[in-house]
N, C-alpha and C positions, 0 to 999 in steps of 0.2 A: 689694091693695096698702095696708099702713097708712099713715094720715095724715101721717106725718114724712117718710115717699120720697115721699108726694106735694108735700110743700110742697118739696125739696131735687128734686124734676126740674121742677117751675115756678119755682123760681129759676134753676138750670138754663137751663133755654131762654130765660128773659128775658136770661142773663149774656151767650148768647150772638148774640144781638141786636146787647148793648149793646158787645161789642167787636167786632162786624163790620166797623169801618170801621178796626181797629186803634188806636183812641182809644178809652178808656172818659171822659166829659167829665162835670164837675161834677155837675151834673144829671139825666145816666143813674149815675152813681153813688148820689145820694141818691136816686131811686126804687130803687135795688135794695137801698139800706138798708133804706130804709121798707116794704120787700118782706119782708126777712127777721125784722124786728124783727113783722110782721104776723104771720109763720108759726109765730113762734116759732123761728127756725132762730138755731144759733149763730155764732159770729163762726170757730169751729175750720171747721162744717161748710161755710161758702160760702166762706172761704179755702181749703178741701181742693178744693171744684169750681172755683174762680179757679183756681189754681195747676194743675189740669191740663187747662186750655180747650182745649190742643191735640188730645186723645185723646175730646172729648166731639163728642155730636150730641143732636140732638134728641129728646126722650122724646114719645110721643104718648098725651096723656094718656086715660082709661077710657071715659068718657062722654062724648058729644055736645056734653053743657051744657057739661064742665070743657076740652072742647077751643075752642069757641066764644067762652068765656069768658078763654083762654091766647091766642088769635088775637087777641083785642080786646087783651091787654097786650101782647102783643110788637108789634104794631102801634102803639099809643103809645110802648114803646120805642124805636120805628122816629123814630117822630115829635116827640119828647121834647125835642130840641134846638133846633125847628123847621128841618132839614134832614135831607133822608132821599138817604140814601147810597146809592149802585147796592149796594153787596155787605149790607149793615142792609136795603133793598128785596127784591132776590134769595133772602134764607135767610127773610123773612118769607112771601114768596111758598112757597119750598120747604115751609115749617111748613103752610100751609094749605094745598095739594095734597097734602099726608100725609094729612092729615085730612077732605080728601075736598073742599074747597072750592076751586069754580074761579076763573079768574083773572077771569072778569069780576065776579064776589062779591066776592072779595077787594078790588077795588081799591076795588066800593061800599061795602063797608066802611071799607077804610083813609079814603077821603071822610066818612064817618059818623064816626070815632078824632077828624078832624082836626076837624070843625066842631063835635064835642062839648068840647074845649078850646080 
């Protein structure tokens, strides 16, 4: 997979983090700016995945590291607002048992996301 589908399915799964509670809010907005402005992605291409949030799911990224590394930001997306929503909770949870990590990892994680900010 080249480098451009990989930075547009991590935007991707963070997008869809960030509107699981059906509010995209201040703040999980400009982290996913500062997402895309990182990746290099343009404004056409994460407005084409905005615009069809209904019909996407989660991409699970190639390696270990880039999935571990996708767990830890959608997990700050989770956490971003400081309030983490049952359905932003739920689809985090779902991302990390794709990816092979169980729920008692995960949550030491999410513990780990949140005392590191």
């Amino acid at each position: 997979m080249d480098r451009q589908q990989k930075a547009l399915d991590y935007f991707q799964n963070l997008y869809l983090i960030a509107i699981a509670d059906g509010n995209l809010q201040e703040n999980e907005r400009t982290f996913l700016v500062q997402v895309a402005k990182q990746m290099g992605l343009s404004l056409r291409e994460t407005a084409n995945i905005m615009m069809n949030n209904a019909s996407l799911d989660f991409i699970v990224p190639e390696t270990a590291e880039e999935q571990i590394a996708q767990l830890e930001d959608v997990i700050m997306m989770m956490t971003i607002d400081s309030k983490i929503q049952d359905k932003e909770y739920d689809l985090c949870l779902k991302f990390a048992q794709r990816i092979g990590v169980p729920k008692h990892e995960f949550e030491k994680l999410v513990m780990e996301v949140i005392n590191r900010n």
